[in-house]
C-alpha positions as CSV (number, residue, x, y, z in Angstrom):
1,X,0.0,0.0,0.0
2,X,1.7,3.3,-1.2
3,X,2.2,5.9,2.1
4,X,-0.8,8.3,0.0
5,X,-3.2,5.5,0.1
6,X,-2.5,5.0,3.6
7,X,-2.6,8.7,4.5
8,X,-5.9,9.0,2.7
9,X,-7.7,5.7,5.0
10,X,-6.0,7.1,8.3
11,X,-7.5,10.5,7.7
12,X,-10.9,9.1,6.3
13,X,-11.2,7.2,9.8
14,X,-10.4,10.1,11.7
15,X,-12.5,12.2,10.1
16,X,-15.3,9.9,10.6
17,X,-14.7,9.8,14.3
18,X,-14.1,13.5,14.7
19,X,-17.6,14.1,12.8
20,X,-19.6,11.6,14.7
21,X,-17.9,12.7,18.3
22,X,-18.6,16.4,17.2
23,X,-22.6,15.5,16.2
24,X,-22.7,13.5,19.8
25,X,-21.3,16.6,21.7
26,X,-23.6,19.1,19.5
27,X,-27.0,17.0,20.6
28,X,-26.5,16.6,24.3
29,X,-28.7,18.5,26.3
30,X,-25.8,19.8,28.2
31,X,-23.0,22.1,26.5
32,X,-19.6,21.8,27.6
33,X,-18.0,23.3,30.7
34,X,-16.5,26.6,29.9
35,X,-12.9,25.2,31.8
36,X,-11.4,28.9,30.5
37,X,-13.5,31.6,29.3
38,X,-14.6,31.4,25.5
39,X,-13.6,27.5,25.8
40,X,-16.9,26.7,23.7
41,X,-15.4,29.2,20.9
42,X,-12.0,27.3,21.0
43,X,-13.5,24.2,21.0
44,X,-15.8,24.9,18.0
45,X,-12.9,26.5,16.2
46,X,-10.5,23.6,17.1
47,X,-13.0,20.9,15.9
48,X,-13.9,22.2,12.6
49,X,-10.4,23.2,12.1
50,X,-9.8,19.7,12.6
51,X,-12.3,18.5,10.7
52,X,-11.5,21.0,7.7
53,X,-8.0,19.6,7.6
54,X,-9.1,16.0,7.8
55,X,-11.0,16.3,5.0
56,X,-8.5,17.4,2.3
57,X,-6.5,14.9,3.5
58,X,-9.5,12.0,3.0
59,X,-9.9,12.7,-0.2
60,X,-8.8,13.8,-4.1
61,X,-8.4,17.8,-4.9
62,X,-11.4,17.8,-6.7
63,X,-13.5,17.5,-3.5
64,X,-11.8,19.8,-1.2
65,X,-14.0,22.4,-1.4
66,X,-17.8,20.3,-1.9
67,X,-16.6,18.8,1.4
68,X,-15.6,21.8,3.2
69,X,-19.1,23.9,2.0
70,X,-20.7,20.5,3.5
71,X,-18.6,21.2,6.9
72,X,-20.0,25.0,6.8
73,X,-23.9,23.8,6.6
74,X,-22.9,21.5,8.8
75,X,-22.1,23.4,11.5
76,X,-24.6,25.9,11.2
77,X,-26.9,23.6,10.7
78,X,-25.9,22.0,14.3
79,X,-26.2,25.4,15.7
80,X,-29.9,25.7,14.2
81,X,-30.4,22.6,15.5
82,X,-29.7,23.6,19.1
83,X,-31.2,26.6,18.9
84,X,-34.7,25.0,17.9
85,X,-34.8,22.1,19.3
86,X,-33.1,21.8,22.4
87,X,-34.8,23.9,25.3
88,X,-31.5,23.9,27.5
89,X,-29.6,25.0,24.2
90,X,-29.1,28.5,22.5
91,X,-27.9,28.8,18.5
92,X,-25.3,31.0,18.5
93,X,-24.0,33.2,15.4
94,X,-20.8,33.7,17.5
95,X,-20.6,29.8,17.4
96,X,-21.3,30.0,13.5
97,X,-18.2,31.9,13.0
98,X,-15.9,30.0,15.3
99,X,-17.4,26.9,13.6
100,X,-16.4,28.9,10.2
101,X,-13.2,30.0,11.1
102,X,-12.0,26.5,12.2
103,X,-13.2,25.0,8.8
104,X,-11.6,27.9,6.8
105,X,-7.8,27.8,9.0
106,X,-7.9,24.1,8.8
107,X,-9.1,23.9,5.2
108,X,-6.2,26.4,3.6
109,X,-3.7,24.8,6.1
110,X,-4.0,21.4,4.9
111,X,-4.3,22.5,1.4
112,X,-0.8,24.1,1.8
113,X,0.8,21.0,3.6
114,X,-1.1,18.3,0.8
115,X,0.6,20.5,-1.5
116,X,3.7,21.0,0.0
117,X,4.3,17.5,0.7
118,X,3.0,16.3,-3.3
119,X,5.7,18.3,-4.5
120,X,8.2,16.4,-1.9
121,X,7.5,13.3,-2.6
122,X,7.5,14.3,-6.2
123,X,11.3,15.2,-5.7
């Protein structure tokens, strides 16, 4: 198996868990502990950044940026989904953009490195 093929199932499985741990935290009743203040804001920015990052690494160029729209509904969509249907929950916009942010920063930044690292293993 060549080390691209590999790379591309390892980050397939961890975005897979990443996404599925991120829906399970965005559906309990009870938000996070805010251990430092604006913790929720670095978490959503950290997770999406994540997931962003994850995602070009999962799959071919061609689907980078379908999958990091998809990752932009998504978390508004979870924020919507809070913010309706969950009494103990708010939707925040403030969340929106940290969800945004994360998924923009961890998009470009893994972008650079897939590109970055095609051209070395090119050499």
């Amino acid at each position: 198996m060549s080390n691209i093929r590999a790379l591309h199932l390892v980050a397939r499985f961890l975005f897979v868990l990443v996404f599925f741990t991120a829906l399970f935290a965005g559906m309990k009743s009870k938000p996070v502990p805010q251990v430092v203040p604006h913790f929720d804001l670095i978490l959503h920015c950290g997770v999406f950044a994540v997931l962003g990052g994850l995602w070009v690494f999962a799959v071919s160029a061609r689907w980078w940026l379908w999958g990091l729209i998809g990752l932009l509904v998504f978390g508004a969509g979870l924020e919507l989904w809070q913010g309706w249907l969950m009494p103990a929950r708010t939707a925040s916009l403030v969340d929106m953009g940290a969800n945004t942010a994360g998924v923009i920063l961890g998009g470009v930044l893994a972008i650079i490195l897939a590109r970055f690292l095609r051209q070395k293993l090119r050499a």
